[in-house]
DOTI-453452 format. One record per atom (N, C-alpha, C): x, y, z; residue in one letter. Coordinates in steps of 0.02 Angstrom, whole numbers, padded with zeros to 5 digits, always signed. Example, Ala and Ser with C-alpha at 12.3 -4.5 7.8 and 13.67 -1.06 7.14 Angstrom:
BEGIN
+00660-00284+00390A
+00615-00225+00390A
+00660-00165+00390A
+00642-00112+00354S
+00684-00053+00357S
+00645+00002+00394S
//
This chain:
BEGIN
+00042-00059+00000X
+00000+00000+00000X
+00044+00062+00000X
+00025+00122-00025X
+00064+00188-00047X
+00075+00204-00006X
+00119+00244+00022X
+00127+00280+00094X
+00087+00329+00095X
+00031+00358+00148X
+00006+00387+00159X
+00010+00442+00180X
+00020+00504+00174X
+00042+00571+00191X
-00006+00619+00188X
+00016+00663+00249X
-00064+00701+00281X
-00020+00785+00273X
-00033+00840+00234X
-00009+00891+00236X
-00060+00949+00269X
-00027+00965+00301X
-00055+01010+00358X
-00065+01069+00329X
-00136+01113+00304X
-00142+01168+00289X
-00176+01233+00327X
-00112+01262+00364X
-00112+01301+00409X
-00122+01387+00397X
-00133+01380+00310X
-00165+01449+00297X
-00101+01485+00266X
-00032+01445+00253X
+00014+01497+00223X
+00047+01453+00178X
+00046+01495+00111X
+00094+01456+00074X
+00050+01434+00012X
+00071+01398-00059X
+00036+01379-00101X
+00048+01297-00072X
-00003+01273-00051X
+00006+01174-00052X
+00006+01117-00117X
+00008+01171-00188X
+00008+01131-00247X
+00053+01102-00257X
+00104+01141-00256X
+00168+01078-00281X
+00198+01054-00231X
+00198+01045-00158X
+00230+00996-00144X
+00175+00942-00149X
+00107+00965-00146X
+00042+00886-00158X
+00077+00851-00239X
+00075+00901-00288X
+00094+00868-00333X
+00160+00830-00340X
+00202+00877-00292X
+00267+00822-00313X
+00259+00746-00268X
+00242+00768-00211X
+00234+00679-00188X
+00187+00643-00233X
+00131+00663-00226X
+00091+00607-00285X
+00140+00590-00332X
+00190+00636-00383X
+00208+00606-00448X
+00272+00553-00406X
+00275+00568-00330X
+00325+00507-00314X
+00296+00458-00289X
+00232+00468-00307X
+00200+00388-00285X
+00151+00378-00207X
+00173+00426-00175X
+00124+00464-00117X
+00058+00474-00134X
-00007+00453-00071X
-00078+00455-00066X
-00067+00506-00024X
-00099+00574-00064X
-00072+00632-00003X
-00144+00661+00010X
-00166+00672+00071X
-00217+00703+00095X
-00188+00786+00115X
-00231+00843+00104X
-00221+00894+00151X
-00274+00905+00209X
-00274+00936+00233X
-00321+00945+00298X
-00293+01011+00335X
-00369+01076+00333X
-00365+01127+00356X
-00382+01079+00452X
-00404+01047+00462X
-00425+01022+00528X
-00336+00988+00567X
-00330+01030+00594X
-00242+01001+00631X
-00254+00949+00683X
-00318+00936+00688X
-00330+00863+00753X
-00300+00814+00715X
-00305+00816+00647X
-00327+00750+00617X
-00228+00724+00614X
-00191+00756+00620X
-00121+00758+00628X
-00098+00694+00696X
-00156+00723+00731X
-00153+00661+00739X
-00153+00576+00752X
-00198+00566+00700X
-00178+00504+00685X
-00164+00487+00604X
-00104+00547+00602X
-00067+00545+00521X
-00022+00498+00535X
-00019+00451+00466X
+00033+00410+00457X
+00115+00439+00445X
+00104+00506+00410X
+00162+00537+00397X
+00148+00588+00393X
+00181+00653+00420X
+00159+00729+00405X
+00206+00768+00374X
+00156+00799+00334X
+00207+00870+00298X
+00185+00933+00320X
+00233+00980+00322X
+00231+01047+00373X
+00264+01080+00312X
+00220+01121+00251X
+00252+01157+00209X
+00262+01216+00217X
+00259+01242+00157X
+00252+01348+00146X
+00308+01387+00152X
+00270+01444+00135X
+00304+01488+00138X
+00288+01531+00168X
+00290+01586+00228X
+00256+01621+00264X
+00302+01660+00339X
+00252+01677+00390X
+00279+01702+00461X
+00272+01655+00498X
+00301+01663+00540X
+00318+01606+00612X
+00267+01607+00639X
+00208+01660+00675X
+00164+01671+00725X
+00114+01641+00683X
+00090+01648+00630X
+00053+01648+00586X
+00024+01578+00570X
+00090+01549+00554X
+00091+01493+00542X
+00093+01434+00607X
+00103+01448+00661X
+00070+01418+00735X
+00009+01442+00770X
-00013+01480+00717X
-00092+01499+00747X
-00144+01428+00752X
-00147+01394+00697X
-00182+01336+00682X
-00145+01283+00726X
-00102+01293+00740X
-00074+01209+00775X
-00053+01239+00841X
-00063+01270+00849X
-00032+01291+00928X
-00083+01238+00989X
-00163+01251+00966X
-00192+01209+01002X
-00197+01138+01004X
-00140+01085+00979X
-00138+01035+00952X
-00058+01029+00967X
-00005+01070+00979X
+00068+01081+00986X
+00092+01002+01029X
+00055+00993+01086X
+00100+00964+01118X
+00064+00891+01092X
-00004+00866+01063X
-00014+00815+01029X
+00044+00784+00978X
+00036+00853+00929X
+00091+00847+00877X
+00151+00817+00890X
+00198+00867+00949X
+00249+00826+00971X
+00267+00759+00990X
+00232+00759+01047X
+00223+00693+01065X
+00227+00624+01009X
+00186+00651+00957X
+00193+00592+00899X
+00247+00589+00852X
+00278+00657+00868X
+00356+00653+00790X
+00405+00640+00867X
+00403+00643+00927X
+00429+00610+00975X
+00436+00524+00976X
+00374+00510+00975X
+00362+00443+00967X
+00393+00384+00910X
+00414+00412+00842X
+00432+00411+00801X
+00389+00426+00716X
+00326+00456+00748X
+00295+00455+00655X
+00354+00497+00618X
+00362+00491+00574X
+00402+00506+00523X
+00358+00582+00472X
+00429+00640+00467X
+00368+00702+00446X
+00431+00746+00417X
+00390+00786+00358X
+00458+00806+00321X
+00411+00890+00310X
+00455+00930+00352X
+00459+01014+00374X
+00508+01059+00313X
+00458+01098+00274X
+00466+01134+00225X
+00455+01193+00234X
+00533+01233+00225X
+00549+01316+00237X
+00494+01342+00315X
+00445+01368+00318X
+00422+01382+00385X
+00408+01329+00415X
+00382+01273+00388X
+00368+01204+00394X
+00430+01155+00432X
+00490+01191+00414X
+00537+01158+00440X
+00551+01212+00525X
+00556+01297+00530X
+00591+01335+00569X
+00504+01314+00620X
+00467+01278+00620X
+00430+01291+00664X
+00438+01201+00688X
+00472+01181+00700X
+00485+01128+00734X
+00536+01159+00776X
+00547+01208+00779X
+00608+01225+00829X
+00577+01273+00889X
+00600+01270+00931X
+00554+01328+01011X
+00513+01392+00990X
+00566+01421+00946X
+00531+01484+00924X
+00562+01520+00873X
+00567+01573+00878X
+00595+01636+00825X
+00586+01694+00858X
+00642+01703+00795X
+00673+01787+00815X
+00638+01812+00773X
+00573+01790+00733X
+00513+01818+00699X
+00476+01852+00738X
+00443+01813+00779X
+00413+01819+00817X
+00407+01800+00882X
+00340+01779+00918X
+00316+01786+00989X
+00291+01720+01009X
+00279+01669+00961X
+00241+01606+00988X
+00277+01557+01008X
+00267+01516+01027X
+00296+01471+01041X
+00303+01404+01003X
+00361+01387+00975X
+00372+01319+00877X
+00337+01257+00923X
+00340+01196+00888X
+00321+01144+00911X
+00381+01119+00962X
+00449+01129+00969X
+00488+01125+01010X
+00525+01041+01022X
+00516+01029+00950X
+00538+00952+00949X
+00613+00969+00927X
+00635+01025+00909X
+00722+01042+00911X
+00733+01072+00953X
+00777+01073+01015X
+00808+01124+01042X
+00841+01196+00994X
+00818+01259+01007X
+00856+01328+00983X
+00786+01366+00955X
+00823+01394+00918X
+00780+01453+00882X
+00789+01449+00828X
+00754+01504+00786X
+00779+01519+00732X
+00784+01605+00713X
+00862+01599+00689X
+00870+01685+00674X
+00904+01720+00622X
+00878+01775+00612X
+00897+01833+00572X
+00985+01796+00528X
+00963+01792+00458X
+01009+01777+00412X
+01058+01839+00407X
+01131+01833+00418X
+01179+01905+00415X
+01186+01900+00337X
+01160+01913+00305X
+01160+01933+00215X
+01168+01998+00210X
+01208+02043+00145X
+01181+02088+00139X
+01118+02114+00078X
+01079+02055+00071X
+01006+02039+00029X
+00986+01988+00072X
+00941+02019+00090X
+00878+01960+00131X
+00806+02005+00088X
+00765+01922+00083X
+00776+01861+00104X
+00842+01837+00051X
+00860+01771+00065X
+00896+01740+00014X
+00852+01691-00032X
+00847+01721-00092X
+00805+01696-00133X
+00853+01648-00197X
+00875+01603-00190X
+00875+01583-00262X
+00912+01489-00250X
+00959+01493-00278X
+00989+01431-00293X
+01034+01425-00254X
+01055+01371-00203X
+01128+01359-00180X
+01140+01267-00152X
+01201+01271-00168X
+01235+01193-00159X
+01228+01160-00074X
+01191+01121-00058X
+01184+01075+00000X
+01231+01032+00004X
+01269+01043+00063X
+01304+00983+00077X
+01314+00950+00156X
+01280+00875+00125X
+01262+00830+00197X
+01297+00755+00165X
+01298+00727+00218X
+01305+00654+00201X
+01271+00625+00257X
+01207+00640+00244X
+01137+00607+00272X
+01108+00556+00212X
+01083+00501+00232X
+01069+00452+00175X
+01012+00492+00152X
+00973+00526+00187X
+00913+00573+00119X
+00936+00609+00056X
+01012+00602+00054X
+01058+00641+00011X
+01071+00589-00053X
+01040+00536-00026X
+01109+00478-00086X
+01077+00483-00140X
+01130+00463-00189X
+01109+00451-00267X
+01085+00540-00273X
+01094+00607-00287X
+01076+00649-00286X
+01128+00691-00307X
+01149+00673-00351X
+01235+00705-00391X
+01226+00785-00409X
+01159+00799-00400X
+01173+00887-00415X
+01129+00905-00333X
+01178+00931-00292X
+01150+00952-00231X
+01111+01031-00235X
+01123+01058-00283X
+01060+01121-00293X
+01006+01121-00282X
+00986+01179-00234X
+00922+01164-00227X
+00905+01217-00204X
+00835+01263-00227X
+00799+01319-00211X
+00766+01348-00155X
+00797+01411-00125X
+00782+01442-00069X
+00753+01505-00076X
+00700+01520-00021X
+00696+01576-00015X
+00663+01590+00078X
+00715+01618+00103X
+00707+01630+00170X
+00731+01707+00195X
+00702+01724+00254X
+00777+01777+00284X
+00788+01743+00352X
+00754+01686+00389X
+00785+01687+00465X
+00803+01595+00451X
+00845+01557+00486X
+00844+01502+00482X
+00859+01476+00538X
+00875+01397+00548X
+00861+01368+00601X
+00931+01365+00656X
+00944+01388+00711X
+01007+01378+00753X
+01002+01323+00798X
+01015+01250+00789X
+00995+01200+00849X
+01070+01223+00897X
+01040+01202+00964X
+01090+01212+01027X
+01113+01155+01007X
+01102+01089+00988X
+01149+01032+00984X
+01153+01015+00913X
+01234+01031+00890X
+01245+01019+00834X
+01230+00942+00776X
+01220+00925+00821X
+01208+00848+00777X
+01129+00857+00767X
+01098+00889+00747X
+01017+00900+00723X
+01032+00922+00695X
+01064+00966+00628X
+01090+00966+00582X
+01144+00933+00534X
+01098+00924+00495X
+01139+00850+00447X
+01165+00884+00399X
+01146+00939+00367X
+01160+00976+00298X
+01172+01049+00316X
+01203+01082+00272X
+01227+01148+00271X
+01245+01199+00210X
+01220+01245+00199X
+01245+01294+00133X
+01283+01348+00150X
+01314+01377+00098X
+01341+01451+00105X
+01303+01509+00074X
+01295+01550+00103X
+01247+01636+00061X
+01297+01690+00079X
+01314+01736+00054X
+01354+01786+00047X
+01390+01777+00108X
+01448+01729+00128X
+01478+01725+00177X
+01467+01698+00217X
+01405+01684+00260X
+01383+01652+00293X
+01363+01579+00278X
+01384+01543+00306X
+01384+01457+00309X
+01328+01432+00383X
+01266+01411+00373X
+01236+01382+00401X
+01205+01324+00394X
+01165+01287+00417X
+01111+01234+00444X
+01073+01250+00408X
+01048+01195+00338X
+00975+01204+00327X
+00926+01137+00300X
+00984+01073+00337X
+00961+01015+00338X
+00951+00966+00403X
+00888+00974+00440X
+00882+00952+00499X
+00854+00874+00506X
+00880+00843+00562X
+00852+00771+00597X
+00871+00760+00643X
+00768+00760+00659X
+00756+00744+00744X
+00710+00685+00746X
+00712+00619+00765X
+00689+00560+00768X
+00701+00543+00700X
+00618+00550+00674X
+00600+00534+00589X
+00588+00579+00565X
+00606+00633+00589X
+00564+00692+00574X
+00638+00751+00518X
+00617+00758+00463X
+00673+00788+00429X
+00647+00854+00430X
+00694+00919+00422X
+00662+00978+00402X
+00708+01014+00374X
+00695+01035+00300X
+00738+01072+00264X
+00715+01144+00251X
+00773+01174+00252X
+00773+01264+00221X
+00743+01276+00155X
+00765+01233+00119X
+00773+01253+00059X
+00687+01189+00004X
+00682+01210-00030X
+00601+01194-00052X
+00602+01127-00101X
+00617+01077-00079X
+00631+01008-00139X
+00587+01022-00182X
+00510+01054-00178X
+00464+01048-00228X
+00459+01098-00269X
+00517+01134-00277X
+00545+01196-00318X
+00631+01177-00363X
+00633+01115-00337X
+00691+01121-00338X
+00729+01051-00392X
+00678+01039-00443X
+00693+01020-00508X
+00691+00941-00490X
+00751+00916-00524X
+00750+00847-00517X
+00771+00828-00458X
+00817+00873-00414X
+00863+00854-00380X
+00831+00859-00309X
+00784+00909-00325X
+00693+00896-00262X
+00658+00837-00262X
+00641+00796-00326X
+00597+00748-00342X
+00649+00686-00290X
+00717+00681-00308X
+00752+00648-00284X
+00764+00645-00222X
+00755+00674-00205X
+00761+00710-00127X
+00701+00679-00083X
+00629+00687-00092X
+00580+00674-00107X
+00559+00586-00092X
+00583+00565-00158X
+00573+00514-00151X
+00626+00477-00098X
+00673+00487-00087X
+00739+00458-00037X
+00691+00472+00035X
+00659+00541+00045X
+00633+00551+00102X
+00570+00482+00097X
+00530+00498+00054X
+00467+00432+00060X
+00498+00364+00066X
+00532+00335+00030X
+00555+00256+00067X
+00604+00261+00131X
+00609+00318+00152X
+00633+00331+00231X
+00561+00308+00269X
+00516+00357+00255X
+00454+00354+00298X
+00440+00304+00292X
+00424+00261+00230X
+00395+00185+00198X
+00409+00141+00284X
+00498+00161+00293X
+00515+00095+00331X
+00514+00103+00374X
+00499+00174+00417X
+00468+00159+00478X
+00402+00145+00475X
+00356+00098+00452X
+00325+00106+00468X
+00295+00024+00494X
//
């Protein structure tokens, strides 16, 4: 049976193409404006593009459910805000993230924010393998700082600055940068993440 995947639509962001890119990887993807239903998701996606406060308006009342289950081990793949709101909070804002990473997330030292475009990932996390062009499409200005360095698996450079924008906490992956923008080397990405989830399950 297809792996089943539940994308959380929390009111920010377009949810077309990452629905479309999992389906074309073979994913039965449900969305759901209702954040109860999270949980009893087989696998969750946390996309968009958007604000920090904004985007924990809808799940804040559901926060420590949520946790508890990407604690437990469900397996869940966090896209650009989707990814900085698994972490305590932000230097965005005032709410409080789902808090399944220790840190924050903060203010990119660029001199152009946000950072919008193309840059080279480099991890040697198996979500990486077989993936010979590590390019892949960003657009952010704050990103993720874990207090313990080993929750970051991957890392880029932007005008000088070298950070974190490939995270893992249990099953739970969360990237900076947008696989479903991000050509073949997203689809690939993608699919490496789904037969991850496949086997926990």
């Amino acid at each position: 049976m297809p792996l089943r995947m539940t994308i959380a639509d929390y009111g920010v962001g377009n949810l077309h193409s990452i629905r479309k890119s999992l389906e074309n990887c073979g994913a039965v993807v449900t969305v759901t404006s209702d954040m109860s239903e999270l949980a009893d998701a087989e696998c969750m996606v946390f996309p968009g593009v958007g604000a920090f406060d904004r985007t924990m308006e809808r799940l804040t009342p559901f926060r420590d459910v949520i946790r508890d289950r990407l604690e437990a081990g469900v397996p869940a793949l966090g896209v650009c805000i989707g990814m900085q709101i698994l972490f305590e909070g932000s230097d965005e804002g005032t709410v409080d993230g789902l808090g399944l990473i220790p840190g924050r997330n903060v203010r990119i030292r660029a001199r152009v924010s946000p950072h919008m475009g193309w840059n080279t990932v480099e991890s040697d996390d198996p979500v990486m393998d077989g993936i010979d062009d590590r390019t892949f499409y960003f657009v952010h200005s704050y990103r993720g700082n874990p207090v313990d360095a080993g929750d970051a698996v991957g890392c880029t450079e932007y005008d000088g600055e070298r950070f974190p924008v490939l995270f893992r906490k249990h099953n739970v992956y969360g990237t900076q940068f947008h696989p479903e923008k991000s050509s073949s080397s997203g689809m690939l990405f993608l699919e490496n993440f789904m037969q991850f989830a496949e086997e926990q399950r």
